[in-house]
N, C-alpha and C positions, 0 to 999 in steps of 0.2 A: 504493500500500500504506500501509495505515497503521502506526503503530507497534508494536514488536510482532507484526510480520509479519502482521497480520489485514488484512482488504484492506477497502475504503474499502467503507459499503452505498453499492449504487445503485438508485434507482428504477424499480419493477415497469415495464413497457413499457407506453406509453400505449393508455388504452384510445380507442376510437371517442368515448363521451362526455366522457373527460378533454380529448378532442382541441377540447370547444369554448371550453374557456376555458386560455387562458396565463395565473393571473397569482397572484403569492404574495401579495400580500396579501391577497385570497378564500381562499386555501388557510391563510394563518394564522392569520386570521381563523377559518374553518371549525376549526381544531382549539382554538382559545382556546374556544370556544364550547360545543366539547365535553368540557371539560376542565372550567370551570362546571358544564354539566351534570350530569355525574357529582357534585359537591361539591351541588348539588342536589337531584339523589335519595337521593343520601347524608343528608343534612337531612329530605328527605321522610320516611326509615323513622324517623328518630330524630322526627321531628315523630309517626307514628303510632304509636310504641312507647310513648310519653309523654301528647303534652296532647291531642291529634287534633285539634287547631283546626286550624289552617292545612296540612294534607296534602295535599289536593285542588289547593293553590295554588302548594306548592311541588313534588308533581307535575307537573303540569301546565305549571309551568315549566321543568321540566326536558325534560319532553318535546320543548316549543319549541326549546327549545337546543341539544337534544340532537340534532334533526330538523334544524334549520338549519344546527347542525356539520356534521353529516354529510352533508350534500348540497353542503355549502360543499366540506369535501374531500375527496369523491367525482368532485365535476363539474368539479375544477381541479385545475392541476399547476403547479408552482412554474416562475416563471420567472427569465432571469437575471435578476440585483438589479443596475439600473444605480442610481450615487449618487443621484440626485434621487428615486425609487422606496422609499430605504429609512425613511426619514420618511414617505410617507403612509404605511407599512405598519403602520410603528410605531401612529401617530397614532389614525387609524381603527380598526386592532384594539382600544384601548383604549376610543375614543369609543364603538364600536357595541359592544363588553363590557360599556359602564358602562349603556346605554340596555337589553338585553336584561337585565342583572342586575339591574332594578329592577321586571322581572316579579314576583315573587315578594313585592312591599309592595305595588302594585297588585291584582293576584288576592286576597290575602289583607284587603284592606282596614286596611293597617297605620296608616295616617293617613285615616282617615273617622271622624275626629270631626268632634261637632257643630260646623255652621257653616261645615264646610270640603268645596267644591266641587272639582267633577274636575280643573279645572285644579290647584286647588294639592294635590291629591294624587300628580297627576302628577309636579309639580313636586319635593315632599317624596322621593317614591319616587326621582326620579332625583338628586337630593340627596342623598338616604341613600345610594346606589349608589355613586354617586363619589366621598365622603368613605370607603365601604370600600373600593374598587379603587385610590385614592391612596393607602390609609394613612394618610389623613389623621385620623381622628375625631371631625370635628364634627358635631353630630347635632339633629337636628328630630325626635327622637324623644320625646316627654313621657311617656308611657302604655307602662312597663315592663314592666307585668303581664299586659294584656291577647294579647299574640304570644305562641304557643306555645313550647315550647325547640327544638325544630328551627327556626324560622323564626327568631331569636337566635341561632340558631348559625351559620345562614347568614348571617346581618349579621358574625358574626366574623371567616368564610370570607373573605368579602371580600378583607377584610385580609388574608388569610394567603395569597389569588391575589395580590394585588397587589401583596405587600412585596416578593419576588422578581422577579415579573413574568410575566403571561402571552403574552408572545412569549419569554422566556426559556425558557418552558415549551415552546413550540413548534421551538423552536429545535433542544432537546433531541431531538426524535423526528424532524428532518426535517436528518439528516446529510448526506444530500445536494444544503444550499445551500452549502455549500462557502464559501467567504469572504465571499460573502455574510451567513453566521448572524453570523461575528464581528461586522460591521458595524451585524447589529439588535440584538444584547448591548449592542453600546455606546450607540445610540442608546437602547434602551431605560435603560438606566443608565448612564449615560455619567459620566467623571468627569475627570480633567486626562488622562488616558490610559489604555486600553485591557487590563486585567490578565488572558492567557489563561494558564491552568492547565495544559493539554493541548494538543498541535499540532494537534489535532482540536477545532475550534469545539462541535459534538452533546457529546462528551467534557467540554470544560468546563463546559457550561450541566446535564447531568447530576452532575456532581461537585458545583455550586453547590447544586444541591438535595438530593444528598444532607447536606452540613451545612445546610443548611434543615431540613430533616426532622429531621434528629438533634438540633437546635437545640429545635426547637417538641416533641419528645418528653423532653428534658433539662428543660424548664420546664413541662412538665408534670407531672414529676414532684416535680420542684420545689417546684412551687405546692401541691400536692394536698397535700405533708408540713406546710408550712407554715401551709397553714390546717385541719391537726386532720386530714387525712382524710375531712376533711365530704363533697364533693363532688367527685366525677370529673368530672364538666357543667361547673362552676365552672373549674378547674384546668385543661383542655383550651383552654374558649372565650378564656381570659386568654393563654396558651402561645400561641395562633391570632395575637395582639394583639401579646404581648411579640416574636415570630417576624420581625412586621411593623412592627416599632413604630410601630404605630397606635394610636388613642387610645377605640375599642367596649369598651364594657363588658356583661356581663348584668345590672348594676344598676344604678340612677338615679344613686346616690352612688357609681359608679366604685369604686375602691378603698378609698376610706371608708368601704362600706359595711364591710368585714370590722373596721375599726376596730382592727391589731393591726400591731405593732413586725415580728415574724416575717416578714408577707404582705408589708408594704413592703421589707422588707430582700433577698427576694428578686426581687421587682420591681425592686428598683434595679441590684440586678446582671446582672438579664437586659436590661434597658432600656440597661444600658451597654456590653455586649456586643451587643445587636441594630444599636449605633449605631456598631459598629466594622467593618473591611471584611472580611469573608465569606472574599475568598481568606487572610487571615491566619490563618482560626479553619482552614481547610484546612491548612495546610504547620505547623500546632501540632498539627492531629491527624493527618497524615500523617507526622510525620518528627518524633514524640515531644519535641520542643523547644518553648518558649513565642516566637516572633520578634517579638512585640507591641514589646517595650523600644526592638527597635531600629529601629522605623519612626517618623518623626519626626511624621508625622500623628498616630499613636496616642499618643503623649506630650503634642503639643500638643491634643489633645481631651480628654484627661485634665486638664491645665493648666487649659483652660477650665472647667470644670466646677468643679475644684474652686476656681479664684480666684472665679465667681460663686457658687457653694455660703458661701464666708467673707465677699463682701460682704455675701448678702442678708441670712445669718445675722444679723449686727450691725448692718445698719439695723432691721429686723423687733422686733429686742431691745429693742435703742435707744429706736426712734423708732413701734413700732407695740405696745411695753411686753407681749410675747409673753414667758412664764417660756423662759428659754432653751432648756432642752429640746423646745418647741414648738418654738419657734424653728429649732432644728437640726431635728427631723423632719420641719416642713412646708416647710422652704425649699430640705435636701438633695433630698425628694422634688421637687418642683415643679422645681427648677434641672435636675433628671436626665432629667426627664420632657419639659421643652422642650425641654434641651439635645441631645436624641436625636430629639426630632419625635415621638414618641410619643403624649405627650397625656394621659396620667391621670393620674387625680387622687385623692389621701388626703385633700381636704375630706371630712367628715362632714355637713356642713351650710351653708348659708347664713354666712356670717361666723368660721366655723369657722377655726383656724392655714393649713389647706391651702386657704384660700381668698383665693389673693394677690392678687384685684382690689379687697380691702380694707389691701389693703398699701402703702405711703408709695409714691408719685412716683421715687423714687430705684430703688427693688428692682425696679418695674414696668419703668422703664428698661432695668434689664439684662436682665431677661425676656427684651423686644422683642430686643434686641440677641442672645439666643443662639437667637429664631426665626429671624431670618436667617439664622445660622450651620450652626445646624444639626451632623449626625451629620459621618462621615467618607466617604469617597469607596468605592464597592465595598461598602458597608452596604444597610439594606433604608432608611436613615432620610431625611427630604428637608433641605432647605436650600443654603444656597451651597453648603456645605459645608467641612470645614477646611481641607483642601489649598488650594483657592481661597483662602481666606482668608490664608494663610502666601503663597502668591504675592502675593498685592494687596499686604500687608507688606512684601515682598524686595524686591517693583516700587518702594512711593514711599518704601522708604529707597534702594534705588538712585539714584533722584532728587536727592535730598537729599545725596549721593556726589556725584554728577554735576555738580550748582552747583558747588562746590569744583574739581573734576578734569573739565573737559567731556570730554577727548580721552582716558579712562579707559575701559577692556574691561569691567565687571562683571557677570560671568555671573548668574544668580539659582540659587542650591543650597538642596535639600532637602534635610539629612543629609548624604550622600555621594553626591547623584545632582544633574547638572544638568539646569535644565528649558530646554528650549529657547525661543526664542523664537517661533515657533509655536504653542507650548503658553500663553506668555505672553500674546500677543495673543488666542489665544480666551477666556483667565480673562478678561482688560480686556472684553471685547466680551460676556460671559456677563454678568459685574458688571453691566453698563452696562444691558441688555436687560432682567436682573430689576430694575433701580431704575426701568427706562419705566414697565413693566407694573406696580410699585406702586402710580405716580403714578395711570396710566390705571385701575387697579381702584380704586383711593380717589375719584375722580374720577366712575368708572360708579355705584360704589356710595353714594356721597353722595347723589348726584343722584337716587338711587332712593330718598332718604329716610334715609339708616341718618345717627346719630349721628357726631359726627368721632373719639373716639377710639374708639367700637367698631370704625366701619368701618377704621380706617388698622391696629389690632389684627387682626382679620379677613381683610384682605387680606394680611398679608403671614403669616397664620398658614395660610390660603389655598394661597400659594404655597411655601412651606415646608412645608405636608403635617402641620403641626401639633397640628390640634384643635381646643382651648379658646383663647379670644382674651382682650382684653381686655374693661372694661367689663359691655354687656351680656350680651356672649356668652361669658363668661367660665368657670369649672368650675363653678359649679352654676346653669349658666342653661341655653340655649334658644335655638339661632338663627332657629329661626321666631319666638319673641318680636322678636327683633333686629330681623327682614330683610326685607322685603316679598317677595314673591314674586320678582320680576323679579331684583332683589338677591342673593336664592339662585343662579339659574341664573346670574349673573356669577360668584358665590364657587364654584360647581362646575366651572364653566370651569377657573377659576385652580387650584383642584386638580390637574386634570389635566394642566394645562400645569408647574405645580409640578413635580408626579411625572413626567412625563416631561423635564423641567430646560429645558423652552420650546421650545429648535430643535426637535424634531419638529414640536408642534402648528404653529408658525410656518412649517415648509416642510415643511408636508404639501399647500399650496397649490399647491409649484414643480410638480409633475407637470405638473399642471391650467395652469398658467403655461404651460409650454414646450409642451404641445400646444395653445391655442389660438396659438401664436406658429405652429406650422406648421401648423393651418389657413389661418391667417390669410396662410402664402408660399405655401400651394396656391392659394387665393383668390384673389392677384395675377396668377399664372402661368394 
């Protein structure tokens, strides 16, 4: 029974053709796919009530998706979830998400400009896919005007499947994986520890979205007041962005384009609320209190933000001779926007205050340092994140205790909560794992050509779910200028491995591991 005395759902009685496949990751996969879909043809009517360009393609796509759902989970039935199982599930629903969702740039012809052949269309399309399904925002998009606004909206979309999560989504409608769903919540967002809402897993991954929902309709209205009323289009696709803190814009100049105090001001509050965890913005709207104050992550993300907001401020003044008032508008904005993973940008221009890769060495610095960082744990935003960051802290001043006192107990506390050691060693070994894969992406991507500080910018904006890097791919550039082809599909990788916080993709292998290992003792015998 579940809470409440309503009783647990369980699933319909198998049928004869469910009966030929067992397996939930086809079955999650099959409703990720339909869940797309629908945000598809959703796009579709709004692509043909408007530009009609691209209708046919973002039909058509949906159709696909919609058809592959649906036979995905029609013709399977969830099985148990043993641990090695819950990562590829993860993984793979993500990978084959990001490869179908880039139907819809391909059908359309979103990148067949001159000069550019099927491959790097392909390439571009599944680039663009992954940087929306990461929430990332980096974009090989140059030709704003030419895609229809449905087909723009669905590059929003994106972002707004992927801030949450589309196996979170699935999770939600398929109550009857039972401890299992907890286990793909966490994998899918995983953070020092596991935050359930409701004793029923379906129950909390519904609850998550509805402050999702109410979130991305709060900054839609938001935005719409903000910038005059002009545009409901406008207001919506940003809300999609802000929801996910992703970094899509509907115009070249990002947030610059609107050019006004108001639009940023409300961008910034929503980019800092996107970058805080989800179940707080719950138990604030459920139980009429603000509990923000008293979580020590959300003070020290606060902390951060504004101690990098006051350094950049005064070097930018200082030493890049910005009238201070620029100075504070385009370094709060830019500091808020990395600092969350987000990604946009209030450059107006080439050289413009909000264009900090014309900013002194010192400012760029700290940039890099709160890409790593990143949002808070339980948020839609990517990076280490801060919790992580507050243990690595606890850890090597323990240390530094420990020289002094070797034969000394010293727990590691968070506020008024101890972290175990358990919890410890996976932040050490999380740490450790995104500083390989820096090496290794700076390393892939050098060697395919990219510059050293775009690339080591890039990679680690990459895996952070970022957006704009430094250098050449910085907010008002262009990573197909940057990147050679090959060099994207490494930076899309890293996305996804980003947004998924690594272990998935990295043991989404084990399956495939432990079953040739017993071929291999059928083999012998």
């Amino acid at each position: 029974m579940a809470s409440g005395g309503v009783p647990e759902a369980t699933p319909a009685g198998p049928s004869p053709l469910r009966d030929w496949f067992a397996s939930t990751t086809l079955h999650i996969l099959g409703i990720a796919l339909a869940a797309v879909s629908l945000g598809m043809l959703a796009c579709a009517l709004l692509e043909a009530a408007t530009s009609r360009r691209d209708t046919l393609a973002l039909g058509a796509s949906a159709l696909v998706a919609g058809a592959a759902g649906g036979l995905l989970w029609y013709l399977t039935r969830p099985s148990a979830i043993r641990k090695r199982d819950i990562f590829a599930t993860v993984a793979w629903t993500w990978i084959l998400t990001t490869v179908v969702g880039a139907l819809p740039f391909m059908l359309a012809g979103t990148f067949a400009v001159p000069g550019a052949g099927f491959v790097e269309q392909v390439v571009n399309s599944v680039f663009e896919s992954a940087s929306g399904f990461s929430a990332s925002g980096s974009t090989v998009l140059t030709d704003f005007e030419s895609p229809g606004r449905g087909l723009m909206m669905y590059r929003q979309l994106t972002h707004w499947y992927g801030g949450m999560g589309v196996v979170v989504l699935a999770v939600a409608v398929l109550p009857f994986l039972g401890v299992g769903g907890l286990e793909l919540i966490t994998a899918e967002a995983p953070g020092t520890t596991s935050d359930r809402l409701t004793p029923r897993v379906s129950e909390t991954a519904r609850r998550l979205w509805m402050v999702y929902i109410g979130f991305t309709a709060c900054a839609t209205v938001a935005f719409f007041a903000a910038d005059g009323f002009s545009s409901l289009y406008d207001a919506v696709a940003h809300a999609f962005t802000l929801a996910a803190t992703g970094g899509f814009s509907v115009h070249a100049d990002s947030i610059g384009h609107y050019d006004s105090v108001a639009v940023e001001t409300v961008v910034i509050v929503f980019m800092v609320l996107g970058g805080t965890s989800f179940s707080l913005h719950w138990r604030a709207v459920t139980t009429g209190r603000v509990p923000y104050h008293r979580n020590s992550e959300f003070r020290s993300y606060l902390g951060v933000l504004a101690v990098a907001s006051a350094v950049i401020v005064i070097l930018v003044w200082l030493e890049n001779g910005l009238p201070l008032g620029s100075a504070i508008r385009g370094a709060v904005f830019t500091v808020v926007s990395l600092g969350t993973s987000t990604g946009l940008s209030n450059a107006t221009g080439s050289g413009s205050p909000g264009d900090y890769v014309t900013w002194v060495a010192g400012a760029q610095l700290v940039l890099l340092f709160l890409m790593v960082v990143g949002g808070c744990t339980g948020s839609t935003s990517g990076g280490i994140k801060v919790k992580r960051m507050q243990v690595l802290g606890l850890v090597m001043l323990r240390s530094v205790q420990h020289s002094q006192t070797p034969r000394a107990v010293i727990p590691i506390r968070l506020g008024r909560d101890t972290v175990s050691e358990n919890v410890v060693s996976r932040v050490a070994g999380f740490f450790l794992l995104h500083f390989l894969l820096v090496i290794a992406g700076l390393l892939a991507v050098t060697a395919l050509g990219g510059e050293l500080e775009t690339s080591l910018g890039s990679v680690v904006s990459a895996l952070g779910n970022m957006g704009p890097a430094l250098g050449e791919a910085g907010p008002t550039s262009n990573y197909a200028v940057a990147f050679s082809q090959p060099a994207r599909l490494v930076l899309a990788l890293l996305m996804i491995i980003g947004r998924l916080e690594i272990l998935p993709i990295l043991l989404a292998v084990v399956p495939y591991v432990y079953r040739a290992k017993d071929l291999t003792r059928v083999a012998r015998r």
